[in-house]
C-alpha positions in Angstrom: 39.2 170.3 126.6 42.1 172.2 128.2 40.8 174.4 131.3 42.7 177.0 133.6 40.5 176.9 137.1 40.7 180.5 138.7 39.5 180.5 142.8 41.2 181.9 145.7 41.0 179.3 147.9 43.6 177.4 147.8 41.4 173.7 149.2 38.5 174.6 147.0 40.4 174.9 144.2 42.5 171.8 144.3 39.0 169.9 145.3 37.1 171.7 141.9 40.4 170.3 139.7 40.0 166.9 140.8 36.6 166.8 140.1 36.7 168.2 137.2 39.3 165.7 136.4 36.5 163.0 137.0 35.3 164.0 133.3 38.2 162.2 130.9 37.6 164.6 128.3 38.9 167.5 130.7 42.6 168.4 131.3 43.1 170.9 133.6 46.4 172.3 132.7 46.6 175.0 135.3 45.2 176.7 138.8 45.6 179.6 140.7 44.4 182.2 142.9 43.4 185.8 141.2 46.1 187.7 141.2 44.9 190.3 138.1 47.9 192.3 136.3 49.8 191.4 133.4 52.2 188.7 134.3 49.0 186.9 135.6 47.4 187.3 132.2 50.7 186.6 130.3 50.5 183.0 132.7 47.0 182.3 131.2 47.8 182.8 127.6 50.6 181.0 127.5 48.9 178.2 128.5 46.5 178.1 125.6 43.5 177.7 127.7 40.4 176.1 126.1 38.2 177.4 129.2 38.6 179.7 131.8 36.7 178.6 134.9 36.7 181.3 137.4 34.4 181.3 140.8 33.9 184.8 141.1 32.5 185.4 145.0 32.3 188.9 143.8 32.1 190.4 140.4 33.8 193.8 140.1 35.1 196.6 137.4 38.6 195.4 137.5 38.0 191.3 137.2 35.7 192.4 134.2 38.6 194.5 132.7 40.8 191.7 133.2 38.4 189.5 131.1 38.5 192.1 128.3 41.9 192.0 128.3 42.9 188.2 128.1 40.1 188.0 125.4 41.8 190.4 123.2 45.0 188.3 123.9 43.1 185.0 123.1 39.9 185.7 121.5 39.5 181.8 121.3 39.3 181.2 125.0 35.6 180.9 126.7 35.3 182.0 129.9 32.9 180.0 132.6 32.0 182.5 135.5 30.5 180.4 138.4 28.9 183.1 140.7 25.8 184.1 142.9 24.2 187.0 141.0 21.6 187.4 143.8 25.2 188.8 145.9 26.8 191.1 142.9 26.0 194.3 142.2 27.2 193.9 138.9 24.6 191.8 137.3 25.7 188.9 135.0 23.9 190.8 132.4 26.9 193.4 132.8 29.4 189.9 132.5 27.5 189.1 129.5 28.3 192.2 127.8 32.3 192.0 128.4 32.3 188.6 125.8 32.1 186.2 129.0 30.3 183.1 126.8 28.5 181.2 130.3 27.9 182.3 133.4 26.2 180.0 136.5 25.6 179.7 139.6 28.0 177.6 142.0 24.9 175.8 143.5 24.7 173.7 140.0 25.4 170.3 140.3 28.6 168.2 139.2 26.9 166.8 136.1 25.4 170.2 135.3 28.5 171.6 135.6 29.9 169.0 132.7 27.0 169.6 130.7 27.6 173.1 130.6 31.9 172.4 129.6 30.4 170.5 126.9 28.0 172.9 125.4 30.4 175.6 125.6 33.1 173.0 123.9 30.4 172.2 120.9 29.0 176.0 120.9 25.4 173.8 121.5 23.2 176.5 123.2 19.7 176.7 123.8 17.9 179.3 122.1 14.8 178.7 124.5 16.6 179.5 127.5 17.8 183.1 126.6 16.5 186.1 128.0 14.5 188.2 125.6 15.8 191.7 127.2 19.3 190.4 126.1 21.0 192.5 123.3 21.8 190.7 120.4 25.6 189.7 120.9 24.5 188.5 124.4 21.8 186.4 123.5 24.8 184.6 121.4 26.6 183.7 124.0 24.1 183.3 126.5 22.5 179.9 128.3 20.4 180.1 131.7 20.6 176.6 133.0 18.1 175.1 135.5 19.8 173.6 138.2 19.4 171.3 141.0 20.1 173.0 144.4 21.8 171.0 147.3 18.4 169.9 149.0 16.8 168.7 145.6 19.8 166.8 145.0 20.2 164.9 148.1 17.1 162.9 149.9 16.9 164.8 153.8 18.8 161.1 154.7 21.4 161.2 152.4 22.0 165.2 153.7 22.1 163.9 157.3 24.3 161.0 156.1 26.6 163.5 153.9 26.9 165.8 157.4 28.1 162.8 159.0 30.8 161.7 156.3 32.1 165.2 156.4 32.5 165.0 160.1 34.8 161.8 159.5 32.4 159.0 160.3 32.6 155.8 159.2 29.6 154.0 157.8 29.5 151.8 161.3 29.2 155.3 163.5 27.0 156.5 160.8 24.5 153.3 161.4 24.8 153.4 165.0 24.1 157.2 165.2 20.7 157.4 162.8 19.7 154.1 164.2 19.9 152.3 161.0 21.7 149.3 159.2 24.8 149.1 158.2 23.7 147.9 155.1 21.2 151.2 154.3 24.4 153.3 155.0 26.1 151.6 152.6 23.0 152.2 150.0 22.8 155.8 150.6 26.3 156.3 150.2 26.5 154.4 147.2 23.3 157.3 146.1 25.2 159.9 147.4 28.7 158.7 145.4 26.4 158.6 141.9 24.4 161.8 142.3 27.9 163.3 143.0 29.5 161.4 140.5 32.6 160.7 142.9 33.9 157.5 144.1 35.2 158.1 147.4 34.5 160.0 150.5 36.9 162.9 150.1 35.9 163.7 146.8 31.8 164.0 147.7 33.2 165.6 151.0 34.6 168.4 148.8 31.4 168.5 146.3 29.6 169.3 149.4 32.0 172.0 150.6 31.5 173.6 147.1 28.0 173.0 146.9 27.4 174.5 150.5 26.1 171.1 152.2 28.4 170.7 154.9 27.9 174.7 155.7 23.6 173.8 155.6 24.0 170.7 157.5 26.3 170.8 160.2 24.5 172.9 162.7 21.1 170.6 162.5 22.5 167.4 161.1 19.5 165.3 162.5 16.6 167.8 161.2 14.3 166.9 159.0 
């Protein structure tokens, strides 16, 4: 599955590429910032893009036009919109409309997110989860996923130890800060690696920059 990752920043986006690269079935043949216009769109098609992912902080007129355009370019390419629709004014109803195939929020988790790359690779959508007040061509392309948010992910000790490991602590200064073991750090990062699906600290530090844990956590890191 050949995907093109579209986010403007520049740490965010290299951090979403290598986890998306965690999935051996993904190739991510391409990144960049938004730039719109047609040289950018001329970049994207000649890539052949199975998926485009884009993280969309805010969905306007002209990034909606763009989509239009590459699709009549590449009407094989399926477009993944991660975005907060509770901070758009333009509903993801409105994306649904312009042919975008999936659109979810950025609070789903890692494995969600694969799930969804894989339903959107097989076509394998849900009936049961579309809106009814869909029209017809939307309802097609349309899947609400549930997903897990940040706090239902982690246990409130695995948050306070994730604050910690994005801070730079080692597993020692973690144990000698909470007042625990060494040995229960070591479990709970182990926990916090697997719900992640990561295998070293930078990687879950920058699943919790994307997911928003480091932003939740690092004022209170010792609240329950």
């Amino acid at each position: 599955m050949r995907i093109f990752v579209i986010q403007n920043y520049l740490l965010s986006r290299l951090g979403l590429c290598s986890l998306l690269q965690l999935d051996h079935s993904i190739d991510v043949i391409g990144h960049a910032r938004y730039e719109g216009g047609l040289k950018f769109l001329e970049l994207i098609r000649s890539l052949i893009p199975d998926i485009l992912l884009w993280q969309m902080e805010r969905i306007e007129n002209a990034k909606l036009d763009f989509i239009n355009s590459l699709l009549e370019r590449c009407p094989a390419v399926k477009i993944l919109i991660m975005t907060d629709p509770d901070s758009n004014e333009i509903s993801c109803k409105e994306i649904l409309k312009r042919g975008v195939i999936t659109c979810v929020s950025p609070n789903i988790s890692l494995n969600v997110l694969f799930k969804t790359i894989s339903k959107m690779r097989f076509n394998n959508f849900d009936d049961d989860s579309i809106p009814n007040n869909c029209s017809t061509n939307s309802q097609k392309a349309y899947m609400q996923l549930k997903f897990q948010t940040p706090r239902d992910l982690l246990t409130p000790q695995e948050l306070r130890i994730q604050a910690l490991i994005s801070q730079g602590y080692s597993n020692q200064k973690i144990a000698d800060t909470l007042s625990i073991s060494l040995r229960t750090v070591e479990v709970h990062v182990h926990n916090i690696f697997k719900k992640f699906k990561v295998t070293n600290r930078v990687q879950a530090v920058v699943t919790a920059m994307l997911l928003g844990i480091v932003l939740q956590e690092k004022k209170e890191p010792f609240s329950s």
